[in-house]
C-alpha positions as CSV (number, residue, x, y, z in Angstrom):
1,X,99.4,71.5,118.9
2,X,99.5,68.7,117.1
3,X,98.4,68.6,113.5
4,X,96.4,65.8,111.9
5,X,95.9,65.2,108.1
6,X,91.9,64.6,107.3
7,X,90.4,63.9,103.6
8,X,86.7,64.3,103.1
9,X,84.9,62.7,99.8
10,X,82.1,64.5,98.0
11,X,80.0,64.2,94.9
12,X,82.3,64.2,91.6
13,X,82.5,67.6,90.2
14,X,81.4,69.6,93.7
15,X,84.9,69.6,95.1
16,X,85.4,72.8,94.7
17,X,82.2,73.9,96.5
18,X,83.8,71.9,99.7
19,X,87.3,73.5,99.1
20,X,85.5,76.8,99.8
21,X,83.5,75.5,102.4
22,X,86.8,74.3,104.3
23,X,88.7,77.5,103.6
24,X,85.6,79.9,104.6
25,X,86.2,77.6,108.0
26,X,89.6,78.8,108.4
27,X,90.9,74.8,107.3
28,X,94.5,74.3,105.5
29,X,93.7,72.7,102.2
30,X,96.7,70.5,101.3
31,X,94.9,68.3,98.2
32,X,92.3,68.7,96.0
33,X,91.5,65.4,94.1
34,X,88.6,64.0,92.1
35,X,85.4,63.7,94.3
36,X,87.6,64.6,97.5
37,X,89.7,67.5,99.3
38,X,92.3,67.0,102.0
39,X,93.3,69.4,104.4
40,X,95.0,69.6,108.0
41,X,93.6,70.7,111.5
42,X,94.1,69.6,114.9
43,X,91.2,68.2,117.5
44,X,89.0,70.7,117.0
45,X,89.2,71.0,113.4
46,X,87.3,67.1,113.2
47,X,84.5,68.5,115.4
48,X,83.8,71.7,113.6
49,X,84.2,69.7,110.2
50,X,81.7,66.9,111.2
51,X,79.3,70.2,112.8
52,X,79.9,72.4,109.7
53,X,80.3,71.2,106.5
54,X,76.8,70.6,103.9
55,X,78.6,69.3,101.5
56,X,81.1,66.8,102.6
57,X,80.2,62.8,103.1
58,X,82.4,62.1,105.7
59,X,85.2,63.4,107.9
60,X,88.3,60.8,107.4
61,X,91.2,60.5,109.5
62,X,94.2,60.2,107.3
63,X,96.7,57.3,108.6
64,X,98.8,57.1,106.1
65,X,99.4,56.0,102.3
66,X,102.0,53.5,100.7
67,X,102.7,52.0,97.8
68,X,101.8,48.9,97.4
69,X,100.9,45.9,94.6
70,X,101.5,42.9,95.7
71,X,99.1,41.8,99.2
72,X,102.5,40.8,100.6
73,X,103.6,44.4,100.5
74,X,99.8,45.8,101.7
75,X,99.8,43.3,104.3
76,X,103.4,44.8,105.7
77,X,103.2,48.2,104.8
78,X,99.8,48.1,106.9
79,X,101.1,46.1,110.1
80,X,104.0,48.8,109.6
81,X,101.6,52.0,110.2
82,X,101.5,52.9,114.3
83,X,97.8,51.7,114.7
84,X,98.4,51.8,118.9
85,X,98.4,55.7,118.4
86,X,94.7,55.4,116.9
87,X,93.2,52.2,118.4
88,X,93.4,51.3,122.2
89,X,93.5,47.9,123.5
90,X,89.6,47.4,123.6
91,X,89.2,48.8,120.1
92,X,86.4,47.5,117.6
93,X,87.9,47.8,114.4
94,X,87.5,46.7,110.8
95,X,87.9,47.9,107.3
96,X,84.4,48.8,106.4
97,X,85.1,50.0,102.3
98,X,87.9,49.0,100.3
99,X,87.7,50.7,96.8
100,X,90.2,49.9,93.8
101,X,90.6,52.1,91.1
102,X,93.8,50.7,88.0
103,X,95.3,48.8,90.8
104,X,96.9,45.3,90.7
105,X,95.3,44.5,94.1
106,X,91.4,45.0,92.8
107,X,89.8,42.5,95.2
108,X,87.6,44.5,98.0
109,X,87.0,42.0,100.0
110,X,90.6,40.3,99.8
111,X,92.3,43.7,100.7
112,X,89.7,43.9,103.3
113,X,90.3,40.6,105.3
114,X,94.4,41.6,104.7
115,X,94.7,44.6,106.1
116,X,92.7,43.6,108.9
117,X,95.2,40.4,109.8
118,X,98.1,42.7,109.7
119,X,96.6,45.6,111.9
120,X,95.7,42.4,114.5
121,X,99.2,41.8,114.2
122,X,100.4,45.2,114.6
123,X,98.4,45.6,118.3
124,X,99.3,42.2,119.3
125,X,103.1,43.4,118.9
126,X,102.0,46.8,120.6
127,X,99.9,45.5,123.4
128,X,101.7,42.3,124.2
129,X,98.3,40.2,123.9
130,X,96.9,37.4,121.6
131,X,93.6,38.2,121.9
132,X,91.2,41.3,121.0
133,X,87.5,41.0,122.8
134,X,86.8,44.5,120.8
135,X,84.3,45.5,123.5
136,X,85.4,49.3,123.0
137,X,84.2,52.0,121.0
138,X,83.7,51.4,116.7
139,X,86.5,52.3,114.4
140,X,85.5,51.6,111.0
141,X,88.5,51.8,108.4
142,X,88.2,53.5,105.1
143,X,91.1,52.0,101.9
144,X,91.4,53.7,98.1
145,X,93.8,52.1,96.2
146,X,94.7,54.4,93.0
147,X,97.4,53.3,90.9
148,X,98.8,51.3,93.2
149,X,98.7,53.8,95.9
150,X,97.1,53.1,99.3
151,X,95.3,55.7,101.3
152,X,94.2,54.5,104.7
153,X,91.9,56.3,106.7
154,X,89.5,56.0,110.0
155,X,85.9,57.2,109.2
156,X,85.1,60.2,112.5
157,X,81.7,60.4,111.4
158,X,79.6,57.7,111.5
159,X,76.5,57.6,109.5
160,X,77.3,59.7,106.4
161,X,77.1,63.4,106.6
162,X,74.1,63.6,104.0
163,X,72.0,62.1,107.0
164,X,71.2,65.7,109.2
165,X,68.5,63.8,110.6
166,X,65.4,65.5,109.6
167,X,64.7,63.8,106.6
168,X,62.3,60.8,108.0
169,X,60.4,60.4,105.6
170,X,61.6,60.4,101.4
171,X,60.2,60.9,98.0
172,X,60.5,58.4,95.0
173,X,63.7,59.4,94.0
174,X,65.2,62.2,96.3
175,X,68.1,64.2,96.1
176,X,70.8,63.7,99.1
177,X,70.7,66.6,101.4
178,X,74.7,67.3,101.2
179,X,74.5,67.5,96.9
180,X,71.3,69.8,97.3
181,X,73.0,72.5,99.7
182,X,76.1,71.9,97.2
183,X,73.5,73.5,93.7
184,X,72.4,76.6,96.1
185,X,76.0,76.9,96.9
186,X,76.2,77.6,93.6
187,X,74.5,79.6,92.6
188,X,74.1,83.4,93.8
189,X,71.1,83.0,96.2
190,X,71.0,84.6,99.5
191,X,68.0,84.5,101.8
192,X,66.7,88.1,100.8
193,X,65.8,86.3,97.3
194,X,62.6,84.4,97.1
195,X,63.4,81.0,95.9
196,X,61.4,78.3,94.6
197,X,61.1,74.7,94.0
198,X,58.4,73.4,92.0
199,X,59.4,69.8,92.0
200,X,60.3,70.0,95.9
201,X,59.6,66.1,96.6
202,X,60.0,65.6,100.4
203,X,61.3,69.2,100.7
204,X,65.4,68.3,100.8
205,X,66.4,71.9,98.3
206,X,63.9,73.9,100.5
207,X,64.9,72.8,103.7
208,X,68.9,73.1,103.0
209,X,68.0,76.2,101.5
210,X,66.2,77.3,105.0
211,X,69.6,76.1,107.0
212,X,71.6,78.3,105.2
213,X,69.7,81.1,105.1
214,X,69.3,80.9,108.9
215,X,73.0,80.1,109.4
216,X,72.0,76.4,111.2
217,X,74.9,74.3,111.5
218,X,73.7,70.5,109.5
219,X,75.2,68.3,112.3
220,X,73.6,70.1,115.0
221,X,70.9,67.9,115.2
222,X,73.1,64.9,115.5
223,X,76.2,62.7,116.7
224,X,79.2,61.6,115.4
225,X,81.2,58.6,116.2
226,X,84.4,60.0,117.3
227,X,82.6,61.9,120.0
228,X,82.8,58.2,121.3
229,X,86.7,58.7,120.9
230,X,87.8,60.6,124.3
231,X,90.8,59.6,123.8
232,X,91.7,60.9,121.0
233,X,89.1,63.9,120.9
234,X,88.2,65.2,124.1
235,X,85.1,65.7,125.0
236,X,85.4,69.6,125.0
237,X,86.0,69.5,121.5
238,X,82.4,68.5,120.2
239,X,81.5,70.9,123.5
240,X,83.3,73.9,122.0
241,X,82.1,73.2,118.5
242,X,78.1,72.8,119.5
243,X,78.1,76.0,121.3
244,X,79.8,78.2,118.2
245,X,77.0,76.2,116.0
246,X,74.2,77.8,118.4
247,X,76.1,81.3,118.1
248,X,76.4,81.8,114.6
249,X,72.5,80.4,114.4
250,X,70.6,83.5,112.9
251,X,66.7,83.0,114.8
252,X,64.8,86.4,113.3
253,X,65.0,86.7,109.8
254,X,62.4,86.2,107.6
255,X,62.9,84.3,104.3
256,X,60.3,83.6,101.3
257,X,60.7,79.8,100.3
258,X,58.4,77.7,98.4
259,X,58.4,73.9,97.8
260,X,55.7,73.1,95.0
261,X,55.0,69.3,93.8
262,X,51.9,67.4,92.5
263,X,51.8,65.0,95.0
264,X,49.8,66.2,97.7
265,X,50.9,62.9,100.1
266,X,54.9,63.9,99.1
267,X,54.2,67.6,100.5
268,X,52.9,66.3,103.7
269,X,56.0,64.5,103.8
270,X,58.0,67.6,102.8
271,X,56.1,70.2,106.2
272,X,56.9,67.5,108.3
273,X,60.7,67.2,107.3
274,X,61.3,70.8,107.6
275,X,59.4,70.7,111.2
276,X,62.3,68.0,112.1
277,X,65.0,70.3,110.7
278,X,63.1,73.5,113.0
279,X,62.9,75.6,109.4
280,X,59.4,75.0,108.8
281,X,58.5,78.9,109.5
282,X,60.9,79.8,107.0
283,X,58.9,77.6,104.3
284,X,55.8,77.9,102.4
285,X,54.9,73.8,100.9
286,X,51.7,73.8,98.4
287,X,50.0,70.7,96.3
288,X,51.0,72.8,92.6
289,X,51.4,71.1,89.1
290,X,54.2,73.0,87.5
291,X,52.1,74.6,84.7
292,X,50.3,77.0,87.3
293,X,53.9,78.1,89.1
294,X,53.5,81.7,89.1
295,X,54.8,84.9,90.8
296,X,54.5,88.9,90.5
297,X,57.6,89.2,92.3
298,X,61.1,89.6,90.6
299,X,64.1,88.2,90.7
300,X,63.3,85.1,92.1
301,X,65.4,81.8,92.0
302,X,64.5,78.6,91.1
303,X,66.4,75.3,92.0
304,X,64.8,72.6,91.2
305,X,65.7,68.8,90.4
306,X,62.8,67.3,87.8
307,X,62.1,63.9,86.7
308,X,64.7,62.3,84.6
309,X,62.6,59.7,83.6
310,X,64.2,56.1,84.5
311,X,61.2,54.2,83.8
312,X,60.1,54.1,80.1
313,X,56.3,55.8,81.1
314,X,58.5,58.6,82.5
315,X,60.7,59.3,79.6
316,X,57.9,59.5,77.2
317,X,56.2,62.3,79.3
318,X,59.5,64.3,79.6
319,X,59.3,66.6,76.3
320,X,55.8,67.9,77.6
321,X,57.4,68.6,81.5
322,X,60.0,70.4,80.2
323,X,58.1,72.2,77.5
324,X,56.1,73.3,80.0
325,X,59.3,74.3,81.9
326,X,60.4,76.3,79.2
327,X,56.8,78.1,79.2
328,X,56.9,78.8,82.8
329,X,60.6,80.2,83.1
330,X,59.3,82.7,80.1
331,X,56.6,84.1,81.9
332,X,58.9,84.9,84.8
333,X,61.1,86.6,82.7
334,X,63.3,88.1,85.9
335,X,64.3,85.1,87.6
336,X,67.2,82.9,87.5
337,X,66.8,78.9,87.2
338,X,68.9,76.0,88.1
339,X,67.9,73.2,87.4
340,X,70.2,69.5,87.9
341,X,68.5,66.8,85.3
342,X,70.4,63.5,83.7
343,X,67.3,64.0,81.3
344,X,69.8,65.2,77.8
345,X,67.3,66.7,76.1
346,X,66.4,69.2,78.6
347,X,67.7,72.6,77.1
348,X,66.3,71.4,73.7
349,X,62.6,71.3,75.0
350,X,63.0,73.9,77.5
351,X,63.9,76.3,74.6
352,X,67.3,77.6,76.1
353,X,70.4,77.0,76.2
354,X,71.7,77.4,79.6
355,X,74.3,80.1,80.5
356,X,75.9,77.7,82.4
357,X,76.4,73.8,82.2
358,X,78.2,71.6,85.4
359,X,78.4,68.3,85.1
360,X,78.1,66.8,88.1
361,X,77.7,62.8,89.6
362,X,74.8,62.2,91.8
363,X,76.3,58.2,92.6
364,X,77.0,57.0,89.6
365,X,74.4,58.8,87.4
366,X,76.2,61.7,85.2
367,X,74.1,64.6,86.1
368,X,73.8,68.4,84.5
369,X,73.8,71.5,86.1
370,X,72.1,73.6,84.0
371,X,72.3,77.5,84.8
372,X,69.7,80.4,83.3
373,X,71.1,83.5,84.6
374,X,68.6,86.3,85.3
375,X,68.9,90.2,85.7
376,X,70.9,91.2,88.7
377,X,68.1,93.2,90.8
378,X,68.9,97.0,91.3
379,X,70.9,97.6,94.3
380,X,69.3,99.0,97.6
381,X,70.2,102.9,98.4
């Protein structure tokens, strides 16, 4: 069978969460690059990427890449590229992002309205017609230009992976669903371990927490756009890849998960989120200021993301939150913590220095990872 080339993006310094990810799904990694991994697959391996992955943005369909720094050379290196093989005739297409990075061709929107005049040009050849209604099915086009190389791509999924579908209704400032499963990924947890968040917002670390534990695909509760594609991806691909989500779904296990937060109208927000995501048996939400977290069980595992304070009020209340951070991680003396802050100061009032630092880019804000190991608990007879 044929094999296609696909690239998925992810949050700066996660990429090799979503290497393993790929590889645990039996993908063939061919790249691994700043905030994105490449790897091959044929028809099915799109389906079972969109269905499968919780950390990946998208699923891109690699076209090609060329050199090219001039927009005469991106405008025929692009109507050179066999777009008839991925568009048909009735095709709506456009290029949807164009990002630059120490290129000479830095315009996004010039690159844009290029590429797009010499693909037209491309199907007019092709197709032997002037003319493109684009009544058809959506096929948005994804460019990076890095040093003067040009990678083009055709987005499969749609809406970005991050959106599951459950989360309805959000928090101040919440943390994306795909960077959330990405910290319990890394860290040791499994759903034998209690685990807490007391800064749980609309619920996002619980609930991917939950969908691990119980083995629930994150696109099972939604579409992608190349299921629209039956041309290219039969429909017994997203068929085939639906049904192996429901089988490896685990439905009787119980798992102790807590979401904490001081907002009482941001926990109502949080139950109902997890009833949309069907975990909400697995999770325990509570109205609870941080300072009265407590717990006479061990080993327990916290992953949490805190307030950074981005408004001036916020930053001067920080010491005292993570003071009292500090105070509460002491008196559970067992448990691990992992905690992902842009606040700097963080270790220095918490009282620790962390076992383990990751830096890590949530957008454009430099993050840290910080990692408080715990005891390992005895092992089971």
């Amino acid at each position: 069978m044929k094999q296609i080339e696909y690239m998925s993006p992810c949050h700066f310094g996660l990429e090799s969460v979503l290497k393993r990810e790929l590889t645990d799904l039996g993908m063939e990694i061919t790249k691994v690059e700043d905030g994105k991994v490449s790897f091959t697959g044929d028809e099915d391996t799109c389906a079972r990427a969109n269905m499968f992955l919780r950390t990946a943005e998208r699923v891109l369909l690699k076209v090609a890449s060329f050199q090219a720094e001039t927009f005469d050379e991106l405008f025929e290196n692009t109507k050179a590229l066999p777009w008839e093989d991925y568009l048909p005739k009735d095709a709506k297409f456009w290029v949807a992002k164009a990002n630059s990075i120490n290129s000479k061709l830095f315009s996004p929107s010039d690159i844009q309205s290029i590429m797009k005049k010499a693909i037209v040009e491309r199907m007019k050849m092709k197709y032997k017609i002037d003319w493109f209604d684009e009544s058809g099915d959506s096929y948005p086009i994804r460019v990076t230009i890095i040093k003067n190389e040009v990678t083009v791509c055709i987005d499969t999924s749609g809406e970005s992976l991050h959106k599951r579908g459950y989360r309805k209704l959000t928090s101040k400032a919440p943390i994306t669903e795909t960077l959330a499963a990405a910290l319990i990924m890394l860290t040791p947890w499994n759903k034998d371990r209690i685990l807490v968040d007391p800064f749980c917002g609309s619920g996002t670390i619980p609930i991917e927490a939950a969908l691990i534990g119980a083995n629930i695909a994150p696109g099972s509760q939604r579409s992608f756009l190349a299921e629209t594609w039956k041309e290219f991806y039969p429909e017994a691909t997203w068929k085939r890849a639906r049904e192996e989500a429901s089988d490896f779904q685990r439905r009787e296990i119980e798992m102790s998960i807590q979401g904490y937060d001081i907002d009482g109208e941001v926990i109502k927000a949080a139950r109902q989120n997890a009833r949309w995501a069907g975990v909400d048996q697995y999770i325990h939400f509570q109205q609870k200021p941080l300072i009265e977290l407590s717990s006479n069980k061990r080993y327990g595992f916290i992953i949490t993301n805190p307030p950074y304070g981005e408004r001036l009020e916020e930053k001067q209340a920080l010491p005292g939150l993570y003071k009292d951070m500090g105070k509460v991680f002491r008196s559970l003396d067992s448990w691990s913590y992992y905690i992902i802050t842009g606040y700097e100061d963080a270790q220095k009032f918490i009282g620790r220095k962390a076992d383990k630092n990751r830096k890590i880019y949530n957008g454009m804000m430099k993050t840290y990872f910080y990692q408080y190991m715990g005891p390992k608990p005895p092992k089971k007879n």
